[in-house]
Backbone as CSV, one residue per row, in Angstrom:
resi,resn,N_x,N_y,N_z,CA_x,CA_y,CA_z,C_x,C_y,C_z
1,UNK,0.846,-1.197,0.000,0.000,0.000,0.000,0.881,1.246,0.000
2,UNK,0.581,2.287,-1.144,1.252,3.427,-1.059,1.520,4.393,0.502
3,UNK,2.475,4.418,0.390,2.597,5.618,2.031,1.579,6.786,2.031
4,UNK,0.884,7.592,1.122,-0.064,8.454,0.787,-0.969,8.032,-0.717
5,UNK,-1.925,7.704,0.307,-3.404,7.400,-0.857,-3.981,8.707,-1.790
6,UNK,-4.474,8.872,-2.534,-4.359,10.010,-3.411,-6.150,9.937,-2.888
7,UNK,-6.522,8.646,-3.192,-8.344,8.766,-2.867,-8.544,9.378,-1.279
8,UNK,-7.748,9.434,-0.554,-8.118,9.462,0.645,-7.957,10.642,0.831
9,UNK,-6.874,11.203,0.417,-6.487,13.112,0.040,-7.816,13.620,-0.451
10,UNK,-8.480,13.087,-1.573,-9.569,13.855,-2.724,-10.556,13.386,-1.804
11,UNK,-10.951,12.459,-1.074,-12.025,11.968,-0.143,-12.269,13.214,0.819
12,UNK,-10.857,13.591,1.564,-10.568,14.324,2.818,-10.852,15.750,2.158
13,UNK,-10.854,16.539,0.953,-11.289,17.479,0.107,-10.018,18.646,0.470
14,UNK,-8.733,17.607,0.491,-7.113,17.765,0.722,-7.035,18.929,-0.432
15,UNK,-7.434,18.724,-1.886,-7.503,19.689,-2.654,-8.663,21.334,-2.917
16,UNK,-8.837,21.357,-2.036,-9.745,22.739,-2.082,-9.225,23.583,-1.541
17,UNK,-8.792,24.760,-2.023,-7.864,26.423,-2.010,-9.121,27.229,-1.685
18,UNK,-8.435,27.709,-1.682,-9.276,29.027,-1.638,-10.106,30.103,-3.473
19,UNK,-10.951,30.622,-2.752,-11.336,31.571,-4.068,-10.148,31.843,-4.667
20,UNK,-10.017,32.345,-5.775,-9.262,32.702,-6.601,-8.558,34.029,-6.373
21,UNK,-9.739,34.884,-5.856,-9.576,36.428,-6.073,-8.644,36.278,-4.723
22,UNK,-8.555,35.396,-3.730,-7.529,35.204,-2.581,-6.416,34.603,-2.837
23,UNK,-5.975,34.178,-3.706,-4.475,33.512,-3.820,-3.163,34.251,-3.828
24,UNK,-2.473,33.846,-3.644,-1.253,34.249,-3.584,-0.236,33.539,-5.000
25,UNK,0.215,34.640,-5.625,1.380,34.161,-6.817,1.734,32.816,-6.485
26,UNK,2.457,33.029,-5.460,3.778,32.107,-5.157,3.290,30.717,-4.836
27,UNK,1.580,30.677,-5.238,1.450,28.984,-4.901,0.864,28.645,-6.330
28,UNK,1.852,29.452,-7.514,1.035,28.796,-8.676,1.678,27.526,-9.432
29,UNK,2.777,26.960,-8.548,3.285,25.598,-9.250,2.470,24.975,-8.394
30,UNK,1.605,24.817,-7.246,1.133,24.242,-6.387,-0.992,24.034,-6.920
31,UNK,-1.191,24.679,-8.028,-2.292,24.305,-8.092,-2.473,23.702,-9.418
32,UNK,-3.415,23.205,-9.688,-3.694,22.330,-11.055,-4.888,23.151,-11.390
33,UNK,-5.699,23.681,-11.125,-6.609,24.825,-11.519,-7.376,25.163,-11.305
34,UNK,-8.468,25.515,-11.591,-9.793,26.213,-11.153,-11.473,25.930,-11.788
35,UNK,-11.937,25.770,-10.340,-13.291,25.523,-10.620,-14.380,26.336,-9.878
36,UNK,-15.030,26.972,-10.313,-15.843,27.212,-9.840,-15.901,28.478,-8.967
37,UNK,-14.418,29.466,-9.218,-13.387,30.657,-8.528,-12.838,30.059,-7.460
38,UNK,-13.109,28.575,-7.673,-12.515,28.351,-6.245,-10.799,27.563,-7.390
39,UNK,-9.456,27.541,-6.871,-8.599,27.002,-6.876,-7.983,25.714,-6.454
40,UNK,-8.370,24.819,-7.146,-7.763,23.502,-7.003,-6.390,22.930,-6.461
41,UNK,-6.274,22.531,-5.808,-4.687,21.954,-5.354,-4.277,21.188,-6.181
42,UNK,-3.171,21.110,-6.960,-2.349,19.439,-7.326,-1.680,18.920,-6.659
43,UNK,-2.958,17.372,-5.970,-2.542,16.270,-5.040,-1.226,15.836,-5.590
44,UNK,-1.008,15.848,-6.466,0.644,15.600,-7.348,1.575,16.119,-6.605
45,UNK,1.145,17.346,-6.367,2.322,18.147,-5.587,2.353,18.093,-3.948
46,UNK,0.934,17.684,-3.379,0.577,17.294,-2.218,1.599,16.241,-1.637
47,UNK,1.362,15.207,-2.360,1.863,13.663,-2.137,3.517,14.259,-2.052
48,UNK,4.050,15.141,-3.117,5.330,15.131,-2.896,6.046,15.830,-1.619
49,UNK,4.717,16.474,-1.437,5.424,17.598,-0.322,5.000,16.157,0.754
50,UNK,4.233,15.293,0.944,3.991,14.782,2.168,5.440,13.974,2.117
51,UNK,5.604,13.188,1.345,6.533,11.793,1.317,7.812,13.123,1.669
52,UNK,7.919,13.882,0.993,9.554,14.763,1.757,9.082,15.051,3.130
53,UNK,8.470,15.348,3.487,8.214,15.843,5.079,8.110,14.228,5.845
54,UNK,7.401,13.322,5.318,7.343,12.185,6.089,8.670,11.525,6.167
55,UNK,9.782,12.089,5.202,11.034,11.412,5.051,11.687,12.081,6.115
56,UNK,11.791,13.100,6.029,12.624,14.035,6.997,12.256,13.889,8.523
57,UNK,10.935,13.905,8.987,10.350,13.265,10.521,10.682,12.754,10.558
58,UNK,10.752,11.315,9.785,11.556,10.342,10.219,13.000,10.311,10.897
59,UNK,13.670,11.214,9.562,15.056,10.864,10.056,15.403,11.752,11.169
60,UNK,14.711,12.447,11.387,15.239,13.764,12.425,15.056,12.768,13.827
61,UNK,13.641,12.359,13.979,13.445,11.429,15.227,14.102,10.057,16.012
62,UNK,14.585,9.688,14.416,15.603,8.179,14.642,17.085,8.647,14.816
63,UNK,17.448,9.929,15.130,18.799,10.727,15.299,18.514,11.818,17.144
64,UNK,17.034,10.893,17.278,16.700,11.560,18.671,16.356,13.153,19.054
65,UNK,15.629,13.817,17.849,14.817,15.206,17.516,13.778,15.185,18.025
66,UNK,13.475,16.501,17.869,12.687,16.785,18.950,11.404,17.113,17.824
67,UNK,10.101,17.505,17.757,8.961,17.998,16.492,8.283,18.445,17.081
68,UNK,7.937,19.405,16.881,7.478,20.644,17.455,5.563,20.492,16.726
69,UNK,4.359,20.190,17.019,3.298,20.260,16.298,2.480,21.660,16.512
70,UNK,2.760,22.493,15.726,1.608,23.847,15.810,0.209,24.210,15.215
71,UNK,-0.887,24.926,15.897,-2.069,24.589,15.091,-2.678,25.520,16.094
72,UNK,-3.443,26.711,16.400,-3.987,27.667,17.241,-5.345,27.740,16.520
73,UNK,-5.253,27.913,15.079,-7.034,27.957,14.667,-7.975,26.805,15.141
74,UNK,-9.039,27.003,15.239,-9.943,26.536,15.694,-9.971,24.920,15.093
75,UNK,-9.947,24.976,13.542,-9.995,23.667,13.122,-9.132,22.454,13.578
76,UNK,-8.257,23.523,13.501,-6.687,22.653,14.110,-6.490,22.123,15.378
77,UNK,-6.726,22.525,16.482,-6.430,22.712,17.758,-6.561,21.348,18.307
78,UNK,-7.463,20.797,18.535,-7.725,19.269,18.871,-7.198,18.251,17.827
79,UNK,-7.481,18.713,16.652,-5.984,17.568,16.060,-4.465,17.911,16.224
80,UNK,-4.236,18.949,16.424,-2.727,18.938,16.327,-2.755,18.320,18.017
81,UNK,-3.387,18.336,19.177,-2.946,18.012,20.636,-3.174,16.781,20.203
82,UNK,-3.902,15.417,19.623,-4.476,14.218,19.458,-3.009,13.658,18.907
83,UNK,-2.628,14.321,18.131,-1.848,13.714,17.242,-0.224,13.906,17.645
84,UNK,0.363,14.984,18.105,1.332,15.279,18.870,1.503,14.379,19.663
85,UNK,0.430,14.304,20.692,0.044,13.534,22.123,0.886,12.166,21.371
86,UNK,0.057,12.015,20.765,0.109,10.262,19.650,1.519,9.718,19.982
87,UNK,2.132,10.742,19.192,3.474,11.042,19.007,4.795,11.215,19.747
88,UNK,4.047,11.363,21.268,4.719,11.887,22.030,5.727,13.114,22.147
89,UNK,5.273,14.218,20.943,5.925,15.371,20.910,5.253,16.431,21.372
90,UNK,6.036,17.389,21.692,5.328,18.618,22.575,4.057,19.567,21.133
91,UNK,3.286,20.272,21.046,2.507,21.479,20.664,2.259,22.338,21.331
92,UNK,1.480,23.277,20.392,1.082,24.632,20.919,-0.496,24.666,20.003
93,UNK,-0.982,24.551,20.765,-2.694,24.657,20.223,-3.334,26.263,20.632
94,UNK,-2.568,26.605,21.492,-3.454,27.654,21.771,-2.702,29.029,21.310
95,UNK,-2.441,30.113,21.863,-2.045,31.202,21.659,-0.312,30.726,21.423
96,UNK,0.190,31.423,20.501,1.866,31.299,20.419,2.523,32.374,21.077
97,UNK,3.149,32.123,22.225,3.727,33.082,23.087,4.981,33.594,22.116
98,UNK,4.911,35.011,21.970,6.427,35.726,21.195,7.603,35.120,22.555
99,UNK,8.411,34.661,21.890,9.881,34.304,22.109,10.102,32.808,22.831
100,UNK,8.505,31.257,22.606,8.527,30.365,22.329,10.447,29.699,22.244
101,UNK,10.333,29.968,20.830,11.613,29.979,20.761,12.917,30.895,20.906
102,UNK,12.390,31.789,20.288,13.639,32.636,20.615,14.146,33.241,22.037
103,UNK,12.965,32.831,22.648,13.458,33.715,24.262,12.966,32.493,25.243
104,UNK,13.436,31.249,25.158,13.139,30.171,25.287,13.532,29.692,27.207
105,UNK,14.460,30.679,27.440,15.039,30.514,28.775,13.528,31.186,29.889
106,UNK,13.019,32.438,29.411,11.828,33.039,29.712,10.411,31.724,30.097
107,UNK,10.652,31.210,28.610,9.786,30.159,28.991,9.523,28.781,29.853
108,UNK,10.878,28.878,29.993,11.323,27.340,30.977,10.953,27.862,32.348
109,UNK,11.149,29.291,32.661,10.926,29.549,33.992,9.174,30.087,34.515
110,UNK,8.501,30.258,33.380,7.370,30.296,33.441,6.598,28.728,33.375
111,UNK,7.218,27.471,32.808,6.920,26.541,33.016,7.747,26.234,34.611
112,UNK,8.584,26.720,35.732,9.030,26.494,36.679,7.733,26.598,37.754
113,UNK,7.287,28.058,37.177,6.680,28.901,37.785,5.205,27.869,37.854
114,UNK,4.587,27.387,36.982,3.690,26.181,36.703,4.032,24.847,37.436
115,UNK,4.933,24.462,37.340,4.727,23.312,38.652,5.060,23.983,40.085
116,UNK,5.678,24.901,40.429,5.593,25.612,42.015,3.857,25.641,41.934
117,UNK,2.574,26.082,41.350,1.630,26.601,41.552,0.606,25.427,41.986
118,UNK,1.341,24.157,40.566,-0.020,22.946,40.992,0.769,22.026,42.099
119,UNK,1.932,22.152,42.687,2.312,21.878,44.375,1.718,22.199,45.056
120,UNK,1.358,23.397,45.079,0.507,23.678,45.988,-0.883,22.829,46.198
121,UNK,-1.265,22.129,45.268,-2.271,21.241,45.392,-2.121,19.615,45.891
122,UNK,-0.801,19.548,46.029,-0.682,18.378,46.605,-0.809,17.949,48.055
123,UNK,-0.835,17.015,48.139,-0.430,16.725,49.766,0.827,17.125,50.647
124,UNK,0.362,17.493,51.733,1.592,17.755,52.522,2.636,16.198,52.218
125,UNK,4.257,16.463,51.845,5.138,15.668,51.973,5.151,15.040,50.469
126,UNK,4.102,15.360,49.781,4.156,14.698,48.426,5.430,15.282,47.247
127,UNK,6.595,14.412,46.883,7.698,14.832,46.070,6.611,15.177,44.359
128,UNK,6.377,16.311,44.283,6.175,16.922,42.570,6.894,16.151,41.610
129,UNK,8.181,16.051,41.990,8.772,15.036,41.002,8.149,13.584,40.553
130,UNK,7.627,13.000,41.307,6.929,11.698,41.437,5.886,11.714,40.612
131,UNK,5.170,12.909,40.774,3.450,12.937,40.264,3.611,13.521,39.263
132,UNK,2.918,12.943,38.468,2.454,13.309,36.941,1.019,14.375,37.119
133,UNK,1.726,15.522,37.608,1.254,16.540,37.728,-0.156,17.027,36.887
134,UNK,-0.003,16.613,35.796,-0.974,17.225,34.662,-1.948,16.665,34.741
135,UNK,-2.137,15.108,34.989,-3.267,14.395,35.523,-3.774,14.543,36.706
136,UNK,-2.776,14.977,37.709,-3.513,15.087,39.031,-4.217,16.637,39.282
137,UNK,-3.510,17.485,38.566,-4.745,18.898,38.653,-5.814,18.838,38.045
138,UNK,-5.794,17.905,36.537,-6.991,17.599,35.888,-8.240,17.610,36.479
139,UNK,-7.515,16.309,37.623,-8.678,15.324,38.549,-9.547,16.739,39.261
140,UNK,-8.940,17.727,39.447,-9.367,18.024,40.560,-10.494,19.222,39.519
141,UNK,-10.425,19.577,38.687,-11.171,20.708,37.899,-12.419,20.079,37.700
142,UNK,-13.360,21.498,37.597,-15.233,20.731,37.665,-15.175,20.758,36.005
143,UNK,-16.391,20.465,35.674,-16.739,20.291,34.303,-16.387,21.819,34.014
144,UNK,-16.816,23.283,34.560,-16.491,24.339,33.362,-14.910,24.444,33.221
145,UNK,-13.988,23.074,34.076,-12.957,23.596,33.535,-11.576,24.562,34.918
146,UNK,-12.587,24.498,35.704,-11.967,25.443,36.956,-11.606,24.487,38.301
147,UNK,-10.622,25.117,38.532,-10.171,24.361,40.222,-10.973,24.167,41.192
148,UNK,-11.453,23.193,41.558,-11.907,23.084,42.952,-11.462,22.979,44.148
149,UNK,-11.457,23.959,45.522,-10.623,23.946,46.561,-11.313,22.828,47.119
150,UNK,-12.108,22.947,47.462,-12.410,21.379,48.125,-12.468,20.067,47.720
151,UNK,-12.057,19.943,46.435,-11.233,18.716,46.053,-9.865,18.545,46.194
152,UNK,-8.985,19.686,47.041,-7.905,19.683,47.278,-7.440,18.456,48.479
153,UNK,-6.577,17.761,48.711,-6.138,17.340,50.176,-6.296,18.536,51.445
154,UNK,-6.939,17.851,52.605,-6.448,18.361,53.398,-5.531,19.365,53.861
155,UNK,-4.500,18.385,53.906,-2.987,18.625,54.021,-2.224,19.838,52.739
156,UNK,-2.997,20.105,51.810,-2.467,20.763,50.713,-1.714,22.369,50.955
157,UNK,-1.263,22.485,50.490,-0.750,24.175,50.479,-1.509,24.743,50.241
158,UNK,-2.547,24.463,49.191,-3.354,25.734,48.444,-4.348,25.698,49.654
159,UNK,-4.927,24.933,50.494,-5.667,25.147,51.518,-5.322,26.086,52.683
160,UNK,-4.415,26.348,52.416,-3.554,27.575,54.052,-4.081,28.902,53.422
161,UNK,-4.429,28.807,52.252,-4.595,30.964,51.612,-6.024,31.034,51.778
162,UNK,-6.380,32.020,51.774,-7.680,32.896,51.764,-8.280,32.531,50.394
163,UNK,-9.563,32.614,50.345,-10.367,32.372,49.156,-9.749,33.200,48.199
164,UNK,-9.690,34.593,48.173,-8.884,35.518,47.412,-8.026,35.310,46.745
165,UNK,-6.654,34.540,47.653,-5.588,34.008,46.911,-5.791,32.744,46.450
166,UNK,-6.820,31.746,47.031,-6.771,30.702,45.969,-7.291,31.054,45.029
167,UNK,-8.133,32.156,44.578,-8.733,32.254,43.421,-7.631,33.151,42.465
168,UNK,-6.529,33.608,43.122,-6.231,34.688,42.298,-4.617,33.231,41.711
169,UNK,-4.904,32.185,42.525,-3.394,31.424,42.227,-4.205,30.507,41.096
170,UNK,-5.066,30.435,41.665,-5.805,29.193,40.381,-6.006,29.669,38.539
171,UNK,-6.277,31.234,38.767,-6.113,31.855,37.485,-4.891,31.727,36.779
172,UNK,-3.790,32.205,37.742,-2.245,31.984,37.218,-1.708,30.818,36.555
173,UNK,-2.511,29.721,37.332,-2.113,28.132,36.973,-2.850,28.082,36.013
174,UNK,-4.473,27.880,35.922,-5.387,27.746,34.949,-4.685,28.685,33.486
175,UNK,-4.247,29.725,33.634,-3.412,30.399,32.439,-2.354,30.221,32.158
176,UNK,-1.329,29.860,32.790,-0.403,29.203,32.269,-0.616,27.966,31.605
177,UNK,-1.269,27.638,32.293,-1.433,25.423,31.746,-1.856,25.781,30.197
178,UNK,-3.164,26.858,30.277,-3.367,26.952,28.867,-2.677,27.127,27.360
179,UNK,-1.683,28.079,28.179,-0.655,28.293,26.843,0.371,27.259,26.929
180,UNK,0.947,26.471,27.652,2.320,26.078,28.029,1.866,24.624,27.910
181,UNK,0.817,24.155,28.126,0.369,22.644,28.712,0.945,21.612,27.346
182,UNK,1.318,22.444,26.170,1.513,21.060,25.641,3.063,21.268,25.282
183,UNK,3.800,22.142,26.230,5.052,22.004,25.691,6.016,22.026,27.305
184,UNK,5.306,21.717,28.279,5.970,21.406,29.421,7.141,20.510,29.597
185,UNK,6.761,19.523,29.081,7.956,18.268,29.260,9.037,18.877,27.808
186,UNK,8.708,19.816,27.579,9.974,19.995,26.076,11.280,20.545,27.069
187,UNK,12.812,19.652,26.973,13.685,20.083,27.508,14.699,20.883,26.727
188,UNK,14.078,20.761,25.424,15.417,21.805,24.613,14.363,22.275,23.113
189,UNK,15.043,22.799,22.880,14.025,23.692,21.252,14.356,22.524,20.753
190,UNK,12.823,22.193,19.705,12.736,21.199,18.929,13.669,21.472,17.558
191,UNK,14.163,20.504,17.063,14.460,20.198,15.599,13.690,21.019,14.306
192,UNK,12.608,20.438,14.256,11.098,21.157,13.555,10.224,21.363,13.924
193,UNK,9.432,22.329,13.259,7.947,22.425,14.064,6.979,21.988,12.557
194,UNK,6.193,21.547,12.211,5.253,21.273,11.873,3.412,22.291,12.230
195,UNK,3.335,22.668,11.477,2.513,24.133,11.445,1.653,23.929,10.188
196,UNK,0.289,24.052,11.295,-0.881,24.237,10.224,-1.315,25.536,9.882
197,UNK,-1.324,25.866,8.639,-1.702,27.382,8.669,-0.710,28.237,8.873
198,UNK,0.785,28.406,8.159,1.418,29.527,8.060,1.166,30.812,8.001
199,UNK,-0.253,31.402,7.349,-0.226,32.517,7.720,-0.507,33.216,8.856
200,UNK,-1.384,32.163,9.961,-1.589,32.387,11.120,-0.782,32.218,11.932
201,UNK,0.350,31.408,12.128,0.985,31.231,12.520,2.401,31.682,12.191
202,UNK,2.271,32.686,11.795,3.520,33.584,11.162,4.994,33.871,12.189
203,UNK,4.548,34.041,13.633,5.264,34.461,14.398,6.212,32.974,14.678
204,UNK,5.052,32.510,14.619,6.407,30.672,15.242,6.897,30.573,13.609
205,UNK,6.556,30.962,12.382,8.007,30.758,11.323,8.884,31.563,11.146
206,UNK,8.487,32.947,11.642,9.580,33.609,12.113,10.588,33.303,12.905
207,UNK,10.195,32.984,13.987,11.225,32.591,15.304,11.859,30.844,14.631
208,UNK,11.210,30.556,14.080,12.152,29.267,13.602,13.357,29.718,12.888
209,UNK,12.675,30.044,11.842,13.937,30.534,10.759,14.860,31.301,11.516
210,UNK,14.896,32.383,12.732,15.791,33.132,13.881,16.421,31.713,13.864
211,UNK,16.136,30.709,14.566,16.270,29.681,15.240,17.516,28.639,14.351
212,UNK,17.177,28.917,13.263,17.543,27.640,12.537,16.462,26.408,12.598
213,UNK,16.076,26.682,12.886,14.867,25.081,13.076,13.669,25.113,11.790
214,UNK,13.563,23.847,10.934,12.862,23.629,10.470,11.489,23.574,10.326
215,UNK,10.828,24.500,9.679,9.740,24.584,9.455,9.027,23.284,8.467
216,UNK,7.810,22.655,8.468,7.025,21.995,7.916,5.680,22.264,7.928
217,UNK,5.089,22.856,6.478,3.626,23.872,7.295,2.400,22.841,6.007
218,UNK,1.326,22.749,6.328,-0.101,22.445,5.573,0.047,23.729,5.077
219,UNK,0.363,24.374,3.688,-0.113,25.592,3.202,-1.208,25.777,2.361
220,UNK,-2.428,26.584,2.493,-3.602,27.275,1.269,-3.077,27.676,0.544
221,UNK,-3.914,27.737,-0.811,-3.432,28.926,-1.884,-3.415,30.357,-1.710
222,UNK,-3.460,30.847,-0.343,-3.661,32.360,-0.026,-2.291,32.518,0.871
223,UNK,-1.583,31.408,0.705,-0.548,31.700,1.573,1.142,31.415,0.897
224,UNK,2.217,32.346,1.870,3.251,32.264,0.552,4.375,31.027,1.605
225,UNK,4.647,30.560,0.443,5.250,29.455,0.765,6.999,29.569,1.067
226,UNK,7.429,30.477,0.678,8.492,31.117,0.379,8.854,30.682,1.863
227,UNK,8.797,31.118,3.196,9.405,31.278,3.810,9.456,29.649,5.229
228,UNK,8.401,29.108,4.268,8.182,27.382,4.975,9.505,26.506,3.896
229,UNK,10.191,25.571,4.552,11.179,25.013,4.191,10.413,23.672,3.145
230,UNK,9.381,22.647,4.294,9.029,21.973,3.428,7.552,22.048,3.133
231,UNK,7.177,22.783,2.051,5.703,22.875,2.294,5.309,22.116,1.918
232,UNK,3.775,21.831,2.639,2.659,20.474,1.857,1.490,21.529,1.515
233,UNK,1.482,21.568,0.520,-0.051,22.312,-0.400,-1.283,21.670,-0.099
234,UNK,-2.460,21.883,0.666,-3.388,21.362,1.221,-3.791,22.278,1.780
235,UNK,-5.700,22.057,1.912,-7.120,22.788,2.605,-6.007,22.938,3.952
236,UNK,-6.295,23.992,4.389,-5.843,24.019,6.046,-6.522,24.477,6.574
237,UNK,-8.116,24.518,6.469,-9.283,24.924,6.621,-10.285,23.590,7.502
238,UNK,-10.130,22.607,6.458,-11.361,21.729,7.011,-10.650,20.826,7.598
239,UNK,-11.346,20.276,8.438,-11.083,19.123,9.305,-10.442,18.194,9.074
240,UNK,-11.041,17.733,8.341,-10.563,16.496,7.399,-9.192,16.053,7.165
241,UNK,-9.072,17.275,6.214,-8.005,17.556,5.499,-7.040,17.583,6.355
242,UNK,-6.765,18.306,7.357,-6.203,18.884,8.510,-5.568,17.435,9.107
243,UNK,-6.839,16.228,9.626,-6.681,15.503,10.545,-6.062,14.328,9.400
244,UNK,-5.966,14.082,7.843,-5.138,13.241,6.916,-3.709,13.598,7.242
245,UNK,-3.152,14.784,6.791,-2.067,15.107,6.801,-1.226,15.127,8.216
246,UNK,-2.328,15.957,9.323,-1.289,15.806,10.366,-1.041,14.189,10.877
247,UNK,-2.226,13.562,10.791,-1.715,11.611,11.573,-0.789,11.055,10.896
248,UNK,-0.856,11.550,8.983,0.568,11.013,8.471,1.781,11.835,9.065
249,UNK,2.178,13.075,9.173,3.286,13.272,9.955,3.549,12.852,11.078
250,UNK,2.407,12.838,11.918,2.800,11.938,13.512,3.255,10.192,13.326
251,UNK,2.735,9.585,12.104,2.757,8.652,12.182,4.490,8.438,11.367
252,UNK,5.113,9.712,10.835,6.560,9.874,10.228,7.625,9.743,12.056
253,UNK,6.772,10.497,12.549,7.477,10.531,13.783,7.231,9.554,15.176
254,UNK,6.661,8.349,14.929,6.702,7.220,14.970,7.280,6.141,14.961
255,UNK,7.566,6.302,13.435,8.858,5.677,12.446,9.681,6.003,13.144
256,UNK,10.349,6.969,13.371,11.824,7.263,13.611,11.519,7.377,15.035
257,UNK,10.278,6.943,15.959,11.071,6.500,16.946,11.393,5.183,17.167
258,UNK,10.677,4.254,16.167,10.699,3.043,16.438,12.323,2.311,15.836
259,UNK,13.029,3.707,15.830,14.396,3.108,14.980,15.502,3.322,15.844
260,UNK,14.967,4.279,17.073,15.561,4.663,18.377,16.109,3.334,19.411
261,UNK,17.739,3.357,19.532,17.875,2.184,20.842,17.142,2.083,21.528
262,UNK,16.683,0.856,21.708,15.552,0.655,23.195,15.820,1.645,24.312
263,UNK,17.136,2.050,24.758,16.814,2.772,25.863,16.982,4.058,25.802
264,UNK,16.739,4.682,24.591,16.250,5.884,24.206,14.852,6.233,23.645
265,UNK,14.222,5.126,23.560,13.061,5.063,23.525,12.334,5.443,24.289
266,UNK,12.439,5.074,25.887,11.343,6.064,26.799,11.487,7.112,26.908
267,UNK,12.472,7.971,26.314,12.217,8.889,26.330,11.272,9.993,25.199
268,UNK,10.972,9.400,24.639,9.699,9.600,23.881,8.497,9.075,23.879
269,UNK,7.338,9.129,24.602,6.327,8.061,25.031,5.159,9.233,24.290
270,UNK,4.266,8.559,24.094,2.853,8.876,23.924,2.118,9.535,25.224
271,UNK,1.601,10.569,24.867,0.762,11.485,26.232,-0.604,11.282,26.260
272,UNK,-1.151,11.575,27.562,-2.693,11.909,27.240,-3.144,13.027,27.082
273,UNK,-3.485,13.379,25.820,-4.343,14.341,24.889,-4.988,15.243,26.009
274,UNK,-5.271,16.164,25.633,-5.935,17.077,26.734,-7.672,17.112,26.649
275,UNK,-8.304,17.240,27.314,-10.024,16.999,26.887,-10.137,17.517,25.752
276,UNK,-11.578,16.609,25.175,-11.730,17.304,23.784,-12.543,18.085,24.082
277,UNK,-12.318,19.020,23.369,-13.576,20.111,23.299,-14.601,20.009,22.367
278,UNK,-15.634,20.955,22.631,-17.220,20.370,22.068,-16.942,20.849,20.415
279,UNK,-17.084,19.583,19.684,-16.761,19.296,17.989,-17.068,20.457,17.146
280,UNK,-16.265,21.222,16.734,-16.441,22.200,15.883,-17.598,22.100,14.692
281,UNK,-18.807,23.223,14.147,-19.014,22.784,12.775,-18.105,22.686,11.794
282,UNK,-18.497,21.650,10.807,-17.696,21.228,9.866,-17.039,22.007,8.804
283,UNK,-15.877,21.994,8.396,-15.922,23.166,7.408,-14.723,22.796,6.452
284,UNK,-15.229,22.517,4.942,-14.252,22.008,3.706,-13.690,23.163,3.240
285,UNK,-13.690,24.366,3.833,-12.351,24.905,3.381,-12.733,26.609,3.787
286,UNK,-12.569,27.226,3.918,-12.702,29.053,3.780,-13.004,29.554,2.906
287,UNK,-14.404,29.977,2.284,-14.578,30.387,1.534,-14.336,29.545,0.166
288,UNK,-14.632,28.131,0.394,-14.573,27.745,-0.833,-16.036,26.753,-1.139
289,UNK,-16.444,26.191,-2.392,-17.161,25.783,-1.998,-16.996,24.067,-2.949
290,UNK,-17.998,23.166,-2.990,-17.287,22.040,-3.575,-17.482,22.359,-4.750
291,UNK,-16.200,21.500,-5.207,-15.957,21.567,-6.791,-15.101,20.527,-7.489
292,UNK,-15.665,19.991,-8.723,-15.118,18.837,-9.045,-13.850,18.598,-8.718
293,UNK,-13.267,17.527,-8.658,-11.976,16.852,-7.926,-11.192,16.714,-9.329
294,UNK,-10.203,17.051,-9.408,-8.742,17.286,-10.554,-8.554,15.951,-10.577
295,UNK,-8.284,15.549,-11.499,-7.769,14.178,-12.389,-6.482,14.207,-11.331
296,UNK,-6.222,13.254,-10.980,-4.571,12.673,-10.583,-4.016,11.621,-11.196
297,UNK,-2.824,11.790,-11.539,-1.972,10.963,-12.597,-0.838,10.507,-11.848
């Protein structure tokens, strides 16, 4: 079986751009043409951009790299954490903090600052190091999502403050976790990042390219490709589309861990995904609408 199905791309509606009157020059080796003002992708060029990006995950991970999964729009957000998670590599689903990478020392101590806060929720005498922290504050949040003090221990720290300050410490934690939660366990800047939606995500290909670190982005026809290293031409709009391409890259970074010495292997494990949130409506692309599917050869 081919490494990328072409039916499953045209199934997933992998080829739908944007209107016409929205494109950008620089993705005109990237389309096969137009229907309907809407702009067609060539899966031709899809498949090539996937198999180079699925080549390169690989090898970066079986040399013990790090892959960075980015995705903040709405469509994205729960697949890029599902699939990362998968993967056992860190993301950023939510807001991209300026200097991520480039001011990266800033961020380690604001992730410091994040486990001092959910200690406080432990038991008196309990080593933080031990507990898999991220599950045990989970436990304790109600359905909207918020801390509960009286699901705390007893014995806890956060039980010694005034309602005031637990409410004003639980915000701090509850906001940090949000931006930071899927890149906590990252101990050094990743290798690549993998990025849905370059134009939204402009600031993390900036700070890569600062970085030296490899970019790998899902690009629309409204977006310029110029400054993504390996682009894959694809909807970065609908779901679908979104959730084909990113499980084949997680599943590149897979590969190359499964090529990792056994005892470099745990150090890459599979996470648990963060709750899903309530299922987005569906949506085959931005402003596009369906339109016959391009011959593939």
């Amino acid at each position: 079986m081919a490494l990328v199905d072409v039916k499953v791309l045209l199934e997933a509606g992998v080829h739908y751009g944007h209107r016409a009157s929205k494109w950008n020059p620089k993705m005109r080796p990237y389309i096969y043409g137009k229907r309907n003002l809407i702009h067609i992708i060539d899966l031709r060029e899809t498949v090539r951009g996937l198999l180079r990006a699925y080549k390169y995950l690989s090898q970066v991970v079986s040399r013990g790299g790090l892959v960075m999964f980015v995705g903040t729009k709405r469509q994205a957000k729960e697949i890029v954490e599902r699939e990362a998670s998968r993967a056992g590599m860190p993301f950023v689903s939510e807001r991209w903090l300026g200097g991520t990478l480039t001011n990266y020392r800033t961020i380690r101590n604001r992730l410091k600052r994040l486990q001092e806060l959910e200690s406080m929720w432990l038991p008196a005498g309990a080593d933080a190091r031990k507990e898999d922290l991220n599950s045990y504050i989970a436990g304790l949040m109600t359905e909207a999502g918020k801390l509960d003090p009286a699901l705390a221990p007893d014995t806890s720290d956060i039980r010694t403050h005034s309602k005031k300050m637990i409410s004003t410490l639980s915000r701090e934690l509850l906001k940090i976790r949000r931006n930071l939660m899927g890149i906590r366990d990252m101990v050094k800047l990743p290798d690549a990042l993998v990025i849905v939606g370059p134009n939204k995500e402009h600031i993390a290909v900036k700070e890569a390219k600062r970085m030296g670190v490899t970019t790998i982005a899902l690009i629309d026809t409204d977006s310029d490709p110029d400054p993504v290293d390996l682009p894959i031409p694809g909807n970065d709009d609908s779901i679908r589309s979104i959730e084909v391409v990113m499980a084949k890259l997680a599943d590149a970074c897979l590969e190359g861990r499964a090529s990792l010495p056994p005892e470099q292997q745990h150090m890459i494990k599979p996470r648990t995904p963060a709750a899903p949130r309530p299922a987005p409506a569906a949506a085959a692309g931005a402003e596009s609408n369906p339109a016959p599917a391009p011959a593939v050869s």
